[in-house]
VEXZA-612603 format. One record per residue: x, y, z negated of N, C-alpha, C in turn. Coordinates in steps of 0.02 Angstrom, whole numbers. Layout:
<fimis>
<<X Y Z> <X Y Z> <X Y Z>>,
...
</fimis>
This chain:
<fimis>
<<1922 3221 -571> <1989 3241 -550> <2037 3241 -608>>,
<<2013 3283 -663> <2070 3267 -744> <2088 3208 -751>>,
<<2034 3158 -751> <2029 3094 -768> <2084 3049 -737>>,
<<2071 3054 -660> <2125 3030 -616> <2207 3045 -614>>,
<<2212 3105 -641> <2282 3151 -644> <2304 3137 -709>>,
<<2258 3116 -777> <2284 3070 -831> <2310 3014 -827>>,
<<2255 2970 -784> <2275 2915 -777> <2333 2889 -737>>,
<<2335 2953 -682> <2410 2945 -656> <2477 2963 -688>>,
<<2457 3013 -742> <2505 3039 -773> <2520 2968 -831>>,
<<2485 2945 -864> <2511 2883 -907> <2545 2843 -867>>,
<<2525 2822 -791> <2548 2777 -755> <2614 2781 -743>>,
<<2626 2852 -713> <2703 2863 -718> <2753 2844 -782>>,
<<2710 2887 -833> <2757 2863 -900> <2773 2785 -913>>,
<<2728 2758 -905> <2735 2678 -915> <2796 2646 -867>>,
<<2787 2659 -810> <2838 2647 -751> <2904 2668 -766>>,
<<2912 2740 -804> <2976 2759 -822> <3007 2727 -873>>,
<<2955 2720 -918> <2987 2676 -989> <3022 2596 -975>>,
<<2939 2571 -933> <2954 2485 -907> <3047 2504 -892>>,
<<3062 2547 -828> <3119 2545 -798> <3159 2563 -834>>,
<<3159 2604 -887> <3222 2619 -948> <3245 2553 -967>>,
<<3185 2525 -991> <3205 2456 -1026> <3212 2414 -981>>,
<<3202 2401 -930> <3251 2356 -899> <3335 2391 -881>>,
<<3334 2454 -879> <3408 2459 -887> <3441 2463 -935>>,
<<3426 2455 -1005> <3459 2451 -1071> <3436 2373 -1090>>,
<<3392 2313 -1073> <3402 2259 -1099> <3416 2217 -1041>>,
<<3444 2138 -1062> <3465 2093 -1015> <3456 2046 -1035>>,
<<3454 1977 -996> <3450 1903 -1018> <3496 1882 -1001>>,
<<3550 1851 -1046> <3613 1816 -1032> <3609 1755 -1058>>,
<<3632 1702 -1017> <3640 1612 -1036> <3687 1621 -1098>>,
<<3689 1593 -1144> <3754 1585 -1187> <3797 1514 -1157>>,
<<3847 1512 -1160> <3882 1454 -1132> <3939 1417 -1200>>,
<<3947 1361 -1233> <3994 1344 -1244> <3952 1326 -1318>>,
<<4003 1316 -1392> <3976 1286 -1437> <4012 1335 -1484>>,
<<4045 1377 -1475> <4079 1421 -1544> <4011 1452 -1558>>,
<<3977 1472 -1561> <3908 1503 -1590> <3838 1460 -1653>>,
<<3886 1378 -1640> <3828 1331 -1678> <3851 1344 -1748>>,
<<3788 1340 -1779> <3713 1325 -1762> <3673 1366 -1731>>,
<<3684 1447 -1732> <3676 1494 -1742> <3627 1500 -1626>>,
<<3670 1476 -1608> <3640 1492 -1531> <3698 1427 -1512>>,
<<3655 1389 -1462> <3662 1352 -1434> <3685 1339 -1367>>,
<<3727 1295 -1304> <3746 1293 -1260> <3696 1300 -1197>>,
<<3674 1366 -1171> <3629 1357 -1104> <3537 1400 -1139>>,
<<3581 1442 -1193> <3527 1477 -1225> <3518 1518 -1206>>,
<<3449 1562 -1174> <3451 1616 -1177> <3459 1675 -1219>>,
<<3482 1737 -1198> <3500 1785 -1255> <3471 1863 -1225>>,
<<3427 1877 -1274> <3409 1958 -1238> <3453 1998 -1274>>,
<<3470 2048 -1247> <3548 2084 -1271> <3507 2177 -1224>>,
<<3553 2221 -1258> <3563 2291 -1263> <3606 2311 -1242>>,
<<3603 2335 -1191> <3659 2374 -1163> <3709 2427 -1215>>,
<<3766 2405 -1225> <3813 2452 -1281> <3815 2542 -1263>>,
<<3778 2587 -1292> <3779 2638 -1280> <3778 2676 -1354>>,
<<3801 2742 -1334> <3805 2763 -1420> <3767 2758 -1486>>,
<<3686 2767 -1452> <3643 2739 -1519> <3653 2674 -1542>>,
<<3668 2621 -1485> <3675 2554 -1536> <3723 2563 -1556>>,
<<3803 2585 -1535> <3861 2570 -1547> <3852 2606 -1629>>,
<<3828 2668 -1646> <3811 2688 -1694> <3779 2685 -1757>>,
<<3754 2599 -1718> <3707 2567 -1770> <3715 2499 -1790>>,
<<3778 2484 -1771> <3815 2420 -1772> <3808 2407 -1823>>,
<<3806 2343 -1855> <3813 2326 -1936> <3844 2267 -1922>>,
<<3851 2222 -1980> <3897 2163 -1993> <3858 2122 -1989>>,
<<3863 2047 -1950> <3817 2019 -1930> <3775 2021 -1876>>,
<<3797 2085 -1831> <3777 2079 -1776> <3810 2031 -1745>>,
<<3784 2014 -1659> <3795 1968 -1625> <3825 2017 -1555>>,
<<3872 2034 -1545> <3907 2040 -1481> <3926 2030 -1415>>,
<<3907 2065 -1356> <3941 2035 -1295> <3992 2087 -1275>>,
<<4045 2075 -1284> <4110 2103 -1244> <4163 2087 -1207>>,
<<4196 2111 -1157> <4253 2102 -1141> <4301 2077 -1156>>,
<<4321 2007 -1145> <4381 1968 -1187> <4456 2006 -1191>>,
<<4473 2031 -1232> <4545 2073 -1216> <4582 2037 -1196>>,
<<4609 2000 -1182> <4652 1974 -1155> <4654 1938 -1089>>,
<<4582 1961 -1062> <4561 1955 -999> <4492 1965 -983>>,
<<4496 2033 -964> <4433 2081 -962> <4359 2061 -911>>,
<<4417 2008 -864> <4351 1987 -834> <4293 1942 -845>>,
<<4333 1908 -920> <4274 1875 -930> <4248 1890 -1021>>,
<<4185 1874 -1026> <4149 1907 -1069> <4151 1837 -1118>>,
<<4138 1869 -1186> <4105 1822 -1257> <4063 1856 -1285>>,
<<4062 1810 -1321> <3986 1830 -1372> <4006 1773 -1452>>,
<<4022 1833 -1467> <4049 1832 -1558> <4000 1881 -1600>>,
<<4015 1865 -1671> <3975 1881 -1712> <4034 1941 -1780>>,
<<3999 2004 -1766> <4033 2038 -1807> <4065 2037 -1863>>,
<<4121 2050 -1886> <4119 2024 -1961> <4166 2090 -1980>>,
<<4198 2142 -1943> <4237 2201 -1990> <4230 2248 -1950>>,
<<4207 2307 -1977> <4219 2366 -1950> <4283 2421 -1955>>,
<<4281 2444 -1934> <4336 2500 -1934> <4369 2520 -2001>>,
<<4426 2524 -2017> <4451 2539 -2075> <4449 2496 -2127>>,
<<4402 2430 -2114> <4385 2380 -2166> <4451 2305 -2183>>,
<<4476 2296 -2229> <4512 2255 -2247> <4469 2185 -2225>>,
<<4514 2145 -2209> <4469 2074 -2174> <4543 2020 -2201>>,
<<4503 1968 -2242> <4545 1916 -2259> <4521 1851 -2257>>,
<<4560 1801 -2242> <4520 1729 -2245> <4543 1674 -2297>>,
<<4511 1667 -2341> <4548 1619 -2381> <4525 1570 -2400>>,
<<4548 1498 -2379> <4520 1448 -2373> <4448 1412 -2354>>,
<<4438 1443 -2279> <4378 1449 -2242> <4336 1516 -2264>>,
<<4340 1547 -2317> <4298 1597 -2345> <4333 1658 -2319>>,
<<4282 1717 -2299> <4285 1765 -2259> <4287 1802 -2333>>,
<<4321 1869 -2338> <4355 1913 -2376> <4330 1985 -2341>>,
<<4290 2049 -2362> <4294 2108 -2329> <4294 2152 -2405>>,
<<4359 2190 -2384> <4372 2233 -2441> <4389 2186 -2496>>,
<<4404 2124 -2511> <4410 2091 -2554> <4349 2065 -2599>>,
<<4289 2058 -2552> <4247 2022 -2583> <4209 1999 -2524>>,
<<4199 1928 -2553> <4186 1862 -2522> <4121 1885 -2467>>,
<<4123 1885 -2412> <4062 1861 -2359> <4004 1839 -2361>>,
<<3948 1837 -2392> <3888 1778 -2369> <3867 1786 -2298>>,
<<3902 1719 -2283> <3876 1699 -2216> <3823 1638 -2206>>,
<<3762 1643 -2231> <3714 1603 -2200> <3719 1569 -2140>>,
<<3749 1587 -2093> <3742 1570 -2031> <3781 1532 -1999>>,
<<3857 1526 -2045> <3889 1468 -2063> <3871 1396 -2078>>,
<<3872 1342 -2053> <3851 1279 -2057> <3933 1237 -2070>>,
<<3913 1224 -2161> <3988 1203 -2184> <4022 1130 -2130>>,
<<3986 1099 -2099> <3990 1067 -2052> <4049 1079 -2004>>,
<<4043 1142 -1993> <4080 1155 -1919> <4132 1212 -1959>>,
<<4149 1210 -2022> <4198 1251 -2033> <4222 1206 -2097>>,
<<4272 1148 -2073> <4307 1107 -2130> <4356 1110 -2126>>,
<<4404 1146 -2067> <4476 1166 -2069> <4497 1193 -2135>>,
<<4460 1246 -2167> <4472 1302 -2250> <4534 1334 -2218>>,
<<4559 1353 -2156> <4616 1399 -2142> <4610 1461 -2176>>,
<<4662 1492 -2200> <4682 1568 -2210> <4717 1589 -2176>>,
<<4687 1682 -2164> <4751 1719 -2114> <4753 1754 -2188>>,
<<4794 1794 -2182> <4805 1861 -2197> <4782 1907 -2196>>,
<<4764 1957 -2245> <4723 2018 -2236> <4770 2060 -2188>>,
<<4719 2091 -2146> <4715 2126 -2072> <4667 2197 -2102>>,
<<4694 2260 -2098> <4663 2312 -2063> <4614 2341 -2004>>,
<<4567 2323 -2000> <4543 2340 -1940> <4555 2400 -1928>>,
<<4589 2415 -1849> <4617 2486 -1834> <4550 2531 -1796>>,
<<4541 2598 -1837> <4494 2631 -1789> <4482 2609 -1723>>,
<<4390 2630 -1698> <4372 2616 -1667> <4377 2544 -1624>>,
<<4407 2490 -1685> <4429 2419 -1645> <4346 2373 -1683>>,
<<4359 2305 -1677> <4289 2279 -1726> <4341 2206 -1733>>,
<<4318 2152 -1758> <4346 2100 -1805> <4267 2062 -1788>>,
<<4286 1995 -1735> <4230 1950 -1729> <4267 1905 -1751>>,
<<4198 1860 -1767> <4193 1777 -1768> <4146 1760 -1736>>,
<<4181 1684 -1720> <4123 1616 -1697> <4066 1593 -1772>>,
<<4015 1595 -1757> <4008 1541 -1829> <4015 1450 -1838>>,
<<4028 1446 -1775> <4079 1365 -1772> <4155 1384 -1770>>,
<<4163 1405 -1844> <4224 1417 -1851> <4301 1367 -1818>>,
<<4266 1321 -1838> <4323 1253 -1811> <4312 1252 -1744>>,
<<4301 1271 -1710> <4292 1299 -1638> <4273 1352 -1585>>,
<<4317 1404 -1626> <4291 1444 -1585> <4360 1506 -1581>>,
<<4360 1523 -1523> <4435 1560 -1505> <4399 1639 -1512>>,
<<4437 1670 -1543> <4407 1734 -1604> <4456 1802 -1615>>,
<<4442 1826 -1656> <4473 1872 -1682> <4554 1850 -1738>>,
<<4529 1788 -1723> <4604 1736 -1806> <4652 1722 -1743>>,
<<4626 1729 -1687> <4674 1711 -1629> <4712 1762 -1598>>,
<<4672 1802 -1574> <4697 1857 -1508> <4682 1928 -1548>>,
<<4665 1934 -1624> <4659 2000 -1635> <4573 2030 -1643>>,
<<4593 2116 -1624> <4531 2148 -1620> <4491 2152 -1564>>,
<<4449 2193 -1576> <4388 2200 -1500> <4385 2259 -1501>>,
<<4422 2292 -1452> <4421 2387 -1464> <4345 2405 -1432>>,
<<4331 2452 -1470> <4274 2479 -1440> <4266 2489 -1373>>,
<<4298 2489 -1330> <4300 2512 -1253> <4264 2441 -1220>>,
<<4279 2392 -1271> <4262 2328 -1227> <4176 2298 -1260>>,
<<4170 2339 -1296> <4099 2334 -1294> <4050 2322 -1239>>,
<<4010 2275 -1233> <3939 2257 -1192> <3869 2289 -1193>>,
<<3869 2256 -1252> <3811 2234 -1279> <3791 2220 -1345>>,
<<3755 2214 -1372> <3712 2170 -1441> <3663 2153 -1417>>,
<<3644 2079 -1445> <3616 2028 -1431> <3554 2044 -1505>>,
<<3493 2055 -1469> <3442 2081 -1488> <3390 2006 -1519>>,
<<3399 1963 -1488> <3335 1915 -1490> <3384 1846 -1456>>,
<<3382 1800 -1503> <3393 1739 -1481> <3356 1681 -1497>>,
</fimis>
């Protein structure tokens, strides 16, 4: 009888956890080419539901799914590059935070031969500062601005 009431008792736990994690992870297609090399057109992407422990654990170089501000109904998937309060500059293709240069590995000099500069930008509390890493194609943060926290998704866990 213990035996059985253990084994039911793990069973439950397992069932509760399995079902947590299917409601905090997801499989999303990636669609389009601003992400090359880095993730590809028709890729799958396992991603995290945006809730305060990840949002809390964000770093630079994460991979993003949020709410396009400028039209909420449809979603992207950009790659972090400034956090809150952080100075963000571009000068001649080279990414600038706080005034020192970016290593972006994940950059393929290939797809970023434009060398455009913006202007150093403030990131305003609670906002974030993405990029494509097909820089020469990809509609971003150098375009339409920030990504306020509200429009957070996701992070993209495994690609």
């Amino acid at each position: 009888m213990i035996l059985s009431f253990r084994f039911l008792l793990i069973l439950i736990v397992c069932v509760l956890l399995t079902g947590c994690s299917l409601l905090t992870k997801k499989e999303v297609i990636f669609e389009g080419t601003s992400m090359l090399p880095s993730i590809k057109n028709g890729q799958k992407l396992t991603t995290r539901r945006m809730d305060a422990a990840v949002r809390a654990s964000l770093a630079r170089s994460d991979i993003l799914v949020f709410k396009y501000p400028e039209d909420p109904s449809r979603f992207y998937i950009k790659r972090l590059i400034g956090m809150p309060g952080e100075r963000i500059e571009i000068q001649a293709g080279q990414v600038l935070v706080n005034g020192i240069k970016l290593s972006e590995p994940y950059v393929d000099s290939r797809l970023n031969l434009s060398y455009r500069s913006q202007p150093p930008v403030v990131v305003p509390a609670r906002s974030y500062y993405v990029l494509g890493d097909n820089r020469d194609n990809s509609s971003d943060s150098r375009l339409w601005g920030f990504v306020r926290e509200e429009l957070l998704i996701a992070k993209v866990v495994n690609q």
